[in-house]
N, CA, C and O atoms as CSV, one atom per row, in Angstrom:
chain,resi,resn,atom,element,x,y,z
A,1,UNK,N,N,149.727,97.878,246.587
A,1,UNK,CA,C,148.834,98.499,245.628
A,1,UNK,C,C,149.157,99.985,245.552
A,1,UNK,O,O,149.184,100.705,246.550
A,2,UNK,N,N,149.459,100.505,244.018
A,2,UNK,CA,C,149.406,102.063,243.992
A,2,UNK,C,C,148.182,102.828,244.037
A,2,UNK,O,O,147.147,102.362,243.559
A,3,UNK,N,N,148.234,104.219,244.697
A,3,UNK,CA,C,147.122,104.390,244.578
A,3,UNK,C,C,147.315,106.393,244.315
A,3,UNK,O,O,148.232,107.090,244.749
A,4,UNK,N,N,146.209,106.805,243.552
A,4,UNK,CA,C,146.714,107.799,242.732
A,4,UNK,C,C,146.028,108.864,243.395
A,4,UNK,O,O,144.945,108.754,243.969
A,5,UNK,N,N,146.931,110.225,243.253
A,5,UNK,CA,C,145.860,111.477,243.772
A,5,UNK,C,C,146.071,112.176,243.376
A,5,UNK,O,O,147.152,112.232,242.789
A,6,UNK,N,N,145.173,113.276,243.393
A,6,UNK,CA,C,144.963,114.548,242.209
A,6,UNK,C,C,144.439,115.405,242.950
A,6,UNK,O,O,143.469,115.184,243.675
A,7,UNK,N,N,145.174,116.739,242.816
A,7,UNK,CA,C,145.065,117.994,243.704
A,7,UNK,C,C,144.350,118.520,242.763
A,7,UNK,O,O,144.686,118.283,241.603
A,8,UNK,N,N,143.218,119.343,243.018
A,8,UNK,CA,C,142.452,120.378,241.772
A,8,UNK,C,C,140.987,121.321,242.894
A,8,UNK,O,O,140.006,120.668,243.251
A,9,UNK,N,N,141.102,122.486,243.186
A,9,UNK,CA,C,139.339,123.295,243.301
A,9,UNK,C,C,138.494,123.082,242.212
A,9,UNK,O,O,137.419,123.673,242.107
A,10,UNK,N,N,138.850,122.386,241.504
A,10,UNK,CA,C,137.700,122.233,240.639
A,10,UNK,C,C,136.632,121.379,241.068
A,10,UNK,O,O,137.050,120.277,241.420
A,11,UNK,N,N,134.946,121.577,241.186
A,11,UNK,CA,C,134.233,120.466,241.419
A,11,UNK,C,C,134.241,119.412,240.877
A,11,UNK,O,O,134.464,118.276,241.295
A,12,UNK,N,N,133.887,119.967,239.514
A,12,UNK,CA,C,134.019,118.421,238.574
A,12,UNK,C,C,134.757,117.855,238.083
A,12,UNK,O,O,134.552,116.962,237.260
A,13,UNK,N,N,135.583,118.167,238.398
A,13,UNK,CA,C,136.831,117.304,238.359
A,13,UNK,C,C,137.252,116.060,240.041
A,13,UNK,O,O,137.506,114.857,240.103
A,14,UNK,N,N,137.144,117.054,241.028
A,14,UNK,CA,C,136.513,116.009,241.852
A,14,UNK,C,C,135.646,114.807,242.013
A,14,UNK,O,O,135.649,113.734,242.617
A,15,UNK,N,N,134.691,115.684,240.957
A,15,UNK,CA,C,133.910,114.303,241.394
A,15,UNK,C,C,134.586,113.073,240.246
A,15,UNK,O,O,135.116,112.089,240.763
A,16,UNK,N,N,134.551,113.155,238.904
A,16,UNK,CA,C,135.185,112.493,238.347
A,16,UNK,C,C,136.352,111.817,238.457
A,16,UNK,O,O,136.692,110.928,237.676
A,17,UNK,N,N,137.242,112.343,239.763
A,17,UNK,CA,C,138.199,111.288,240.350
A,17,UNK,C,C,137.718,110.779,241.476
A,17,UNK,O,O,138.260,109.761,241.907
A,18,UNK,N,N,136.884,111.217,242.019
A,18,UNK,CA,C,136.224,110.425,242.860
A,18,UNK,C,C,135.481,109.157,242.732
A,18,UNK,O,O,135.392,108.254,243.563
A,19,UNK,N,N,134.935,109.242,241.491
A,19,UNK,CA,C,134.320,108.162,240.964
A,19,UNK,C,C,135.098,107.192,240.362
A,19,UNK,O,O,134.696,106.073,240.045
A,20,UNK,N,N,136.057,107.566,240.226
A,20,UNK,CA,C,137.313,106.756,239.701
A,20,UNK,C,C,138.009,106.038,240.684
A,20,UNK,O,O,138.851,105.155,240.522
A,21,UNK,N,N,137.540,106.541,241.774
A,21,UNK,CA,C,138.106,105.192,242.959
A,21,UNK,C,C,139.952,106.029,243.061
A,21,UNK,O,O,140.803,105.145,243.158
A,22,UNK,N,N,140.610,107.606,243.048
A,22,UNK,CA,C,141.352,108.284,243.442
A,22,UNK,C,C,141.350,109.023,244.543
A,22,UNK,O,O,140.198,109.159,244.953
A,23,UNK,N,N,142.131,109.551,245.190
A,23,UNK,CA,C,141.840,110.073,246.251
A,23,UNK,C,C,142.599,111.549,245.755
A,23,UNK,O,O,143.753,111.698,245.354
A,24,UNK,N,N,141.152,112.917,245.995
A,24,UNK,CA,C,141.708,114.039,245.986
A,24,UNK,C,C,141.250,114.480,247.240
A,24,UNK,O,O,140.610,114.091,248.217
A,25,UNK,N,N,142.048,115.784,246.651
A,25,UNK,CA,C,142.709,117.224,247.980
A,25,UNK,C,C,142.598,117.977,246.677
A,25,UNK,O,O,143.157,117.853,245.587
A,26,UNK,N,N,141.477,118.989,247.267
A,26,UNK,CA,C,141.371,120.624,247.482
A,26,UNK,C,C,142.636,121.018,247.578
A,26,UNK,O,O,143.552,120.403,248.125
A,27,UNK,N,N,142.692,122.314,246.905
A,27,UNK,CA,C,144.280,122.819,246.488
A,27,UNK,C,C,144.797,123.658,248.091
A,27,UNK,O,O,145.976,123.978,248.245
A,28,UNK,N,N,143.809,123.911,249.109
A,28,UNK,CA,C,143.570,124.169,250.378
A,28,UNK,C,C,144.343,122.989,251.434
A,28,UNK,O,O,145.347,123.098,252.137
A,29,UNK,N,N,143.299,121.703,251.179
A,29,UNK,CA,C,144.026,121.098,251.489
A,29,UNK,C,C,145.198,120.385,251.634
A,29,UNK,O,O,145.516,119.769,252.651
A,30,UNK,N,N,145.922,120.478,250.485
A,30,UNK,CA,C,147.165,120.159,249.753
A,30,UNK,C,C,147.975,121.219,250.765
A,30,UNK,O,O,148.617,121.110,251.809
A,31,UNK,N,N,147.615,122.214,249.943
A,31,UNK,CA,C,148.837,123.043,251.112
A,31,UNK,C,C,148.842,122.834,252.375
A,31,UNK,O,O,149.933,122.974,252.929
A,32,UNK,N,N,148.292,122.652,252.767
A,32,UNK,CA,C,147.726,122.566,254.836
A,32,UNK,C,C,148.420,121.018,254.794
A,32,UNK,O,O,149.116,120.833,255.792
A,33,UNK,N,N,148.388,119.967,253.946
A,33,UNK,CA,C,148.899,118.442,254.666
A,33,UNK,C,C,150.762,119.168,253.884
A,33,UNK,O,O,151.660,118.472,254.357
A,34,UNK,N,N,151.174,119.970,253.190
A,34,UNK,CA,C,152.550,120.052,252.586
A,34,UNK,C,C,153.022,120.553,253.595
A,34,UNK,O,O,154.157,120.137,253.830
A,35,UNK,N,N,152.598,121.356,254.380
A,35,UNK,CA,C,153.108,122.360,255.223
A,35,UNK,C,C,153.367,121.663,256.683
A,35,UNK,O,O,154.385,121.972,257.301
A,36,UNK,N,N,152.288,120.568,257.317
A,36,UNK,CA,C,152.333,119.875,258.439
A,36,UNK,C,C,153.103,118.808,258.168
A,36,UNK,O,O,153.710,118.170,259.028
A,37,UNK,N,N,153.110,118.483,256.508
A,37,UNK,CA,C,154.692,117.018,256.304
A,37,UNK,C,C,156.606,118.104,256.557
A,37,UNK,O,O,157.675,117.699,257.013
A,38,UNK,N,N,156.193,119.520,255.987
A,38,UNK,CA,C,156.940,120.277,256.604
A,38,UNK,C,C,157.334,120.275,257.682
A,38,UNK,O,O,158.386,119.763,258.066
A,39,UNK,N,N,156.264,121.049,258.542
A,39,UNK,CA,C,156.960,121.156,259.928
A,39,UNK,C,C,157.243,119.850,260.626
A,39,UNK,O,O,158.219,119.852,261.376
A,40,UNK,N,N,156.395,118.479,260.476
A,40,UNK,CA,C,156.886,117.268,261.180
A,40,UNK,C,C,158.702,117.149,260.552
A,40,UNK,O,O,159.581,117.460,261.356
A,41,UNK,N,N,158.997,116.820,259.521
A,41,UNK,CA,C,160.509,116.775,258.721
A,41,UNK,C,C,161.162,117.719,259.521
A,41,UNK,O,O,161.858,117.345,260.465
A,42,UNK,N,N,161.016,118.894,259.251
A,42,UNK,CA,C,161.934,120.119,260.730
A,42,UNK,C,C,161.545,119.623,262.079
A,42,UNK,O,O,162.503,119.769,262.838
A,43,UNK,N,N,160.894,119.289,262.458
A,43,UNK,CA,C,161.024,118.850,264.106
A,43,UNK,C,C,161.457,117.423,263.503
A,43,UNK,O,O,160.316,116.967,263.426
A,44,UNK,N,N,162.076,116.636,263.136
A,44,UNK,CA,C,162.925,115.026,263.262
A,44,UNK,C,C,163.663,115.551,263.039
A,44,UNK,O,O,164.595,115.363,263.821
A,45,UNK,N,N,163.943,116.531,261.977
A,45,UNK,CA,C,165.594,116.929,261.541
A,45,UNK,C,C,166.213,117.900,262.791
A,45,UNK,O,O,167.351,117.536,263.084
A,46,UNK,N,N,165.888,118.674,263.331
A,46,UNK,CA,C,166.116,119.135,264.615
A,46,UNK,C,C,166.676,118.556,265.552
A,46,UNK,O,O,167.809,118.795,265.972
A,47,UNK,N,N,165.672,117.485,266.077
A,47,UNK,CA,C,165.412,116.468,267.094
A,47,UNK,C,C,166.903,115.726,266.639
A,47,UNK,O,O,167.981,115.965,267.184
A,48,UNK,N,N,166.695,114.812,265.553
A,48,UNK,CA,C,168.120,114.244,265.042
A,48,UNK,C,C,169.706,115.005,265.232
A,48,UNK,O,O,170.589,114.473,265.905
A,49,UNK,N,N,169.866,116.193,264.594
A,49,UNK,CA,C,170.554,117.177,265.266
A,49,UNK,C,C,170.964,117.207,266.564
A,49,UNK,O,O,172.138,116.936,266.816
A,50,UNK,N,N,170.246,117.473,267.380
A,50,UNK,CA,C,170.240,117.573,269.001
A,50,UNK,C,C,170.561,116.202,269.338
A,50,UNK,O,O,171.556,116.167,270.061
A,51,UNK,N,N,169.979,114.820,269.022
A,51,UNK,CA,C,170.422,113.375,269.230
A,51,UNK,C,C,171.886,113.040,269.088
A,51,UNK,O,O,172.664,112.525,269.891
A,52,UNK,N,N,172.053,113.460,267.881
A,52,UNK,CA,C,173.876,112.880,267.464
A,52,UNK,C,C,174.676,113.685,268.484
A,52,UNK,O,O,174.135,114.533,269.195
A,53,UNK,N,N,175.994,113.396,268.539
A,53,UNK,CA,C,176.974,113.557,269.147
A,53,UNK,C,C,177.880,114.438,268.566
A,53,UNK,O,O,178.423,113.856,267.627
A,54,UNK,N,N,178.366,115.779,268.715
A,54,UNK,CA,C,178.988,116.469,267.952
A,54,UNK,C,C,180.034,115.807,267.492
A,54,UNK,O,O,180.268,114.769,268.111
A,55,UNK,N,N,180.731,116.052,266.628
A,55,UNK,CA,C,182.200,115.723,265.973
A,55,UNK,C,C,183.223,116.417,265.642
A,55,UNK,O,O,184.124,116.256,264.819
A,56,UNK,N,N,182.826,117.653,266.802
A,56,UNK,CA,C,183.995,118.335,266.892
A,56,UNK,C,C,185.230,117.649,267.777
A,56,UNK,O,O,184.878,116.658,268.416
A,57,UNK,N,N,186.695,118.056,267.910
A,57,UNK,CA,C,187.483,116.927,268.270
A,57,UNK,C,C,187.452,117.338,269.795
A,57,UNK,O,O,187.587,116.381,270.558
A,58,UNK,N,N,187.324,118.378,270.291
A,58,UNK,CA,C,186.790,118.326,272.274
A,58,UNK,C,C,186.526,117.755,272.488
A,58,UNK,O,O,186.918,117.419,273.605
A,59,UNK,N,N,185.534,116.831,271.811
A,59,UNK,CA,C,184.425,116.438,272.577
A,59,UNK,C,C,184.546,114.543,271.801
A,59,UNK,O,O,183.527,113.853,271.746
A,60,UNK,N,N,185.855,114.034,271.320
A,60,UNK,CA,C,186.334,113.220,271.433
A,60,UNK,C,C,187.633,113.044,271.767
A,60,UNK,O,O,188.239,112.006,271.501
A,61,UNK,N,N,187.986,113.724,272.178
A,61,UNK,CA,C,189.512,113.543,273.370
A,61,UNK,C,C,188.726,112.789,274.658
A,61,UNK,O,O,187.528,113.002,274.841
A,62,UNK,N,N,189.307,112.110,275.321
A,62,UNK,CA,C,189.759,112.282,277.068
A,62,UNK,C,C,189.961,113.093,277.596
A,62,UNK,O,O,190.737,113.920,277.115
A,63,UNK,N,N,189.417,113.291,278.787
A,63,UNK,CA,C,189.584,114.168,279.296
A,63,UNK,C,C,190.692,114.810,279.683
A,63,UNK,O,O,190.735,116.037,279.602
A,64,UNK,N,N,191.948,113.947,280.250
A,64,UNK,CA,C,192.997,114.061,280.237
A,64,UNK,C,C,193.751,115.156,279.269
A,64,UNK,O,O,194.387,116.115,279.704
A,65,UNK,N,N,193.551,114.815,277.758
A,65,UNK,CA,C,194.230,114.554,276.761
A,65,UNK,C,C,193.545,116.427,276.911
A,65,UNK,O,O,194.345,117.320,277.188
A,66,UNK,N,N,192.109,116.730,276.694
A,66,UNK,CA,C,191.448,117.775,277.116
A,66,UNK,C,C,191.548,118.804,278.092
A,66,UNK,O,O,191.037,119.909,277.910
A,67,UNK,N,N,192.412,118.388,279.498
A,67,UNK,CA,C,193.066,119.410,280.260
A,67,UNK,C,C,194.078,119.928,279.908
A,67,UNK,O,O,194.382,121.116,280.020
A,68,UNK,N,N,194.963,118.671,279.237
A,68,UNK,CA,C,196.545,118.979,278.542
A,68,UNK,C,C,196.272,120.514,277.570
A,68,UNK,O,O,196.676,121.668,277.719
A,69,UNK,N,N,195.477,119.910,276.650
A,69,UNK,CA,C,195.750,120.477,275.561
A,69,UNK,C,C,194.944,122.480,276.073
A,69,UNK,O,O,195.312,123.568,275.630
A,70,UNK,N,N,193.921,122.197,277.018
A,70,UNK,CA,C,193.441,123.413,277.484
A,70,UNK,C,C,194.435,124.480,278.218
A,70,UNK,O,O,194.266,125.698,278.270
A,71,UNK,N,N,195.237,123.920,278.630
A,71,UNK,CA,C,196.262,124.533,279.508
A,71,UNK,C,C,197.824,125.063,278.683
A,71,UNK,O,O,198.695,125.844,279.066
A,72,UNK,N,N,197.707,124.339,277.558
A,72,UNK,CA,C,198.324,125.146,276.165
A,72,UNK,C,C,197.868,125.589,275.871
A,72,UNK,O,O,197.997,126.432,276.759
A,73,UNK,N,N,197.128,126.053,275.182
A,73,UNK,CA,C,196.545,127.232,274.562
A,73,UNK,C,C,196.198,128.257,275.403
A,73,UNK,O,O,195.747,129.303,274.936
A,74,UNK,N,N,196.423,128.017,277.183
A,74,UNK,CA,C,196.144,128.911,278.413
A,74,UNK,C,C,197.555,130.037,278.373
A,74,UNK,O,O,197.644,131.235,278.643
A,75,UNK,N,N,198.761,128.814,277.808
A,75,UNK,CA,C,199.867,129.538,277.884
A,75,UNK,C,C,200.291,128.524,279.109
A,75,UNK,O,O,201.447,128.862,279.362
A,76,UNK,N,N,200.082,127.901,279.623
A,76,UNK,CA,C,200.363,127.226,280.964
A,76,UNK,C,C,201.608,126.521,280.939
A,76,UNK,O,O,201.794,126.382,279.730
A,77,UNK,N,N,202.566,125.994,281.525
A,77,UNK,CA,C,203.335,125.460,281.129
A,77,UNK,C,C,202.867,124.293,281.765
A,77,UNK,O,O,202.198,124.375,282.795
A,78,UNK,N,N,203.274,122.785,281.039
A,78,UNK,CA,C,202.784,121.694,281.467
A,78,UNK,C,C,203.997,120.970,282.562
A,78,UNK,O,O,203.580,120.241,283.462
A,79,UNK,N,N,205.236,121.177,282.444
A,79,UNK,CA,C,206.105,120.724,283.577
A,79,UNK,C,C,205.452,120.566,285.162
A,79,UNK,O,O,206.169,120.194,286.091
């Protein structure tokens, strides 16, 4: 089932969607639930961030493959 909502400070206009079986928000409240669907979205998108696994290529080598290649660019000679 859809169900419809209408942001407005107006009283009577409230009540007239109210009576209409809609669900409003105060233009107060609107901002205050936009802002907390905000910050929840930045803390998952964060969180998600920090979860994944970088994809830089360090950090999919072996380790092996990861000393080699560290010790070139050291100047090291590998013999």
């Amino acid at each position: 089932k859809e169900s419809v909502g209408v942001v407005t400070s107006d009283w009577a206009q409230q009540q007239i969607v109210l009576g209409k079986g809609a669900r409003r928000w105060s233009s107060r409240e609107f901002v205050q639930e936009v802002r907390k669907t905000y910050g929840k979205i930045s803390r998952d998108a964060r969180r998600t961030r920090l979860d994944r696994p970088t994809t830089e290529l360090g950090n999919r080598l072996d380790l092996k493959a990861r000393e080699i290649l560290l010790k070139m660019a050291e100047g090291k000679d590998q013999s």
